[in-house]
N, C-alpha and C positions, 0 to 999 in steps of 0.2 A: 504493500500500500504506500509506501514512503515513497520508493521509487516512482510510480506512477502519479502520487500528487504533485511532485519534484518536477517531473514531465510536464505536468500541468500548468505548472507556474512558470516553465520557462516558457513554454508557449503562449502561455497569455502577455508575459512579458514581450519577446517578440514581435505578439501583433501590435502590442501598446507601442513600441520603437518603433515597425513601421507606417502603424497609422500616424504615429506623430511627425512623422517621416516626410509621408506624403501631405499632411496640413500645412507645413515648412513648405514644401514646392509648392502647395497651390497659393498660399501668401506669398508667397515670392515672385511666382509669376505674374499676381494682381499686382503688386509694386511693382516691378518693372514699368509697367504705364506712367508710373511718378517720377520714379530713381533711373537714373543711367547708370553701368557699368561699362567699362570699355568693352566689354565680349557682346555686351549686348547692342553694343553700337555700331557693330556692322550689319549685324541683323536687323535693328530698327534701319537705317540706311538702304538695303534692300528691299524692304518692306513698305517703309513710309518716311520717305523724307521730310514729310515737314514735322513726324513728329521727333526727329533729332532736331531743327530748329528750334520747338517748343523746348525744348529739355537743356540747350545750351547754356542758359541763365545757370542752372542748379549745377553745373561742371565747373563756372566760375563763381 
């Protein structure tokens, strides 16, 4: 029985790390539309140029 609740708890841990995981990448990629990074600056630039114009202010 140890062993198996032991199992249990690591698996619930798990999904807790990767659901937290993934609520981190979906905030993140809603901020993106706010925040610039440089990786994500080439990618807006293909995308939508004007909104790298909009987002220039917040890089200076």
């Amino acid at each position: 029985m140890d062993k198996s609740s032991r199992l249990v708890k690591y698996f619930l841990i798990l999904i807790t790390i990767a659901w937290g995981l993934g609520l981190i990448v979906f905030i993140m990629k809603n901020l993106d539309r706010t925040s610039i990074s440089y990786q994500n600056e080439s990618q807006k630039f293909s995308h939508a140029p004007e909104e790298l114009i909009f987002s220039f202010p917040i890089c200076h």
